[in-house]
LUMZA-174241 format. One record per residue (C-alpha): y, z, x. Coordinates in steps of 0.2 Angstrom, whole numbers, plus 5000, padded with zeros to 4 digits. Layout:
N
YZX...
//
This chain:
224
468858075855467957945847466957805855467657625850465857515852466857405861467557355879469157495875467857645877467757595897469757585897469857755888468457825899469657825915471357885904470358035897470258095917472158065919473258245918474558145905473258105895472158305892474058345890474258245877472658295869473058495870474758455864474058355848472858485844474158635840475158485832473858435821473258615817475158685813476158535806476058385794475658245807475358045803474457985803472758075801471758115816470458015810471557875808472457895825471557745836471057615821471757475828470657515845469157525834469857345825470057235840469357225855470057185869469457025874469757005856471456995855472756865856474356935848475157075853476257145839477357315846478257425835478857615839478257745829477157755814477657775796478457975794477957985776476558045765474957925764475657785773475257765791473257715795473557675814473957495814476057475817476857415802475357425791475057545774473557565768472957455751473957535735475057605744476857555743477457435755479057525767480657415767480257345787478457285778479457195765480657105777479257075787478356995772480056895767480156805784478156805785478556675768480156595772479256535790477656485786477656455766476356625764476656695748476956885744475256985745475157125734474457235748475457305763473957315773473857215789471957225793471857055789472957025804471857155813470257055811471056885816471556975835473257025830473457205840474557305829475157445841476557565842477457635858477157795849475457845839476058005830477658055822477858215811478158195793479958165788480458155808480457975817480257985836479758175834478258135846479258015860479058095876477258185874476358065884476157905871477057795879476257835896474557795886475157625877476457545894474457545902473657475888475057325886474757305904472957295903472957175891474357065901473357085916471756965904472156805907471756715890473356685886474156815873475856805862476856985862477856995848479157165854480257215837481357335842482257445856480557545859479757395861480857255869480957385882479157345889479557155892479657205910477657265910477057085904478156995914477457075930475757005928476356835927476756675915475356645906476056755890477256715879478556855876479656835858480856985854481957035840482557175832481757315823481157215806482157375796483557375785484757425796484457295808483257155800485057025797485457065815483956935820482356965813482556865797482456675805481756735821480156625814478856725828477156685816477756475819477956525836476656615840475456475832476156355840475956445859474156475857473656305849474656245864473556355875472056305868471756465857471256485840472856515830473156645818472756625799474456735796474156735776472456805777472956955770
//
């Protein structure tokens, strides 16, 4: 496994002697060698290499990567520049606009977001092409509940923004290590569910306005 150059490579120091964890690594290596998985292993812990954590101040939880060819690059939600952009990154986008006046960028990548302390993660970090949720229960989300929680446990105060089922279902990990974040949920920003709540949930005002109350820098949401 790669080495990060930042304060994650002690917190993945300890998970790489967990049993879950060499499971998972065994497991992904037959994957990886017998099956289209995305997104590349080399692409696989980006958003680890992007943000430190004592870096961050927004959590931002999806499920599982992009299933299709040349999309995901291991930030959730987030497509590589000149690449299309997926409908859920499109509706993300249109609320993006209609809540804080940020115009449509022409790219669908979010490493802008990355590089202002915006942790893009996924309960999920692998999927097999064409099969959402083909890699639920392999040992992810054992890996990402206790990296949420080691950030909750930081106390500079942090905004986690949970979009979806997968997601909303950790609320109960951040709550346990107290009130200092603020916790904002909706549904998945996808077609099927985006007009069930996500368009006028307005999280990027919110979010702003919770760390400039907080005393932290806010996020420059159009720096894309």
């Amino acid at each position: 496994m790669r080495t990060f150059n930042n304060n994650w490579d002690s917190f993945f120091a300890v998970e790489k002697e967990e049993k879950y964890f060499q499971d998972l690594e065994a497991f992904l290596e037959k994957e990886y060698q017998e099956k289209k998985v995305y997104p590349a292993k080399e692409d696989l812990f980006t958003i680890f290499q992007e943000v430190s954590g004592e870096n961050v101040r927004v959590v931002l939880l999806g499920q599982d990567p992009y299933h299709q060819p040349g999309q995901a690059h291991g930030l959730s939600f987030s497509v590589l520049q000149g690449v299309g952009k997926p409908p859920s990154l499109q509706n993300i986008f249109k609320e993006l606009s209609a809540d804080i006046g940020c115009g449509i960028p022409e790219s669908g990548s979010l490493l802008g977001w990355a590089r202002e302390g915006v942790f893009l993660l996924n309960t999920c970090l692998t999927v097999l092409e064409g099969q959402p949720g083909s890699h639920r229960g392999k040992g992810w989300e054992t890996l990402t509940d206790r990296v949420i929680l080691h950030l909750a446990k930081d106390k500079k105060p942090k905004v986690f923004l949970l979009w979806g089922k997968d997601a909303r279902a950790k609320r109960g990990i951040i709550e346990g290590e107290g009130q200092q974040h603020l916790i904002l949920e909706t549904v998945h920003p996808s077609p099927l569910s985006a007009y069930r709540g996500f368009f006028g949930c307005r999280h990027f005002s919110k979010t702003n306005s919770y760390l400039e109350k907080k005393g932290r820098s806010t996020i420059d949401w159009c720096n894309l």
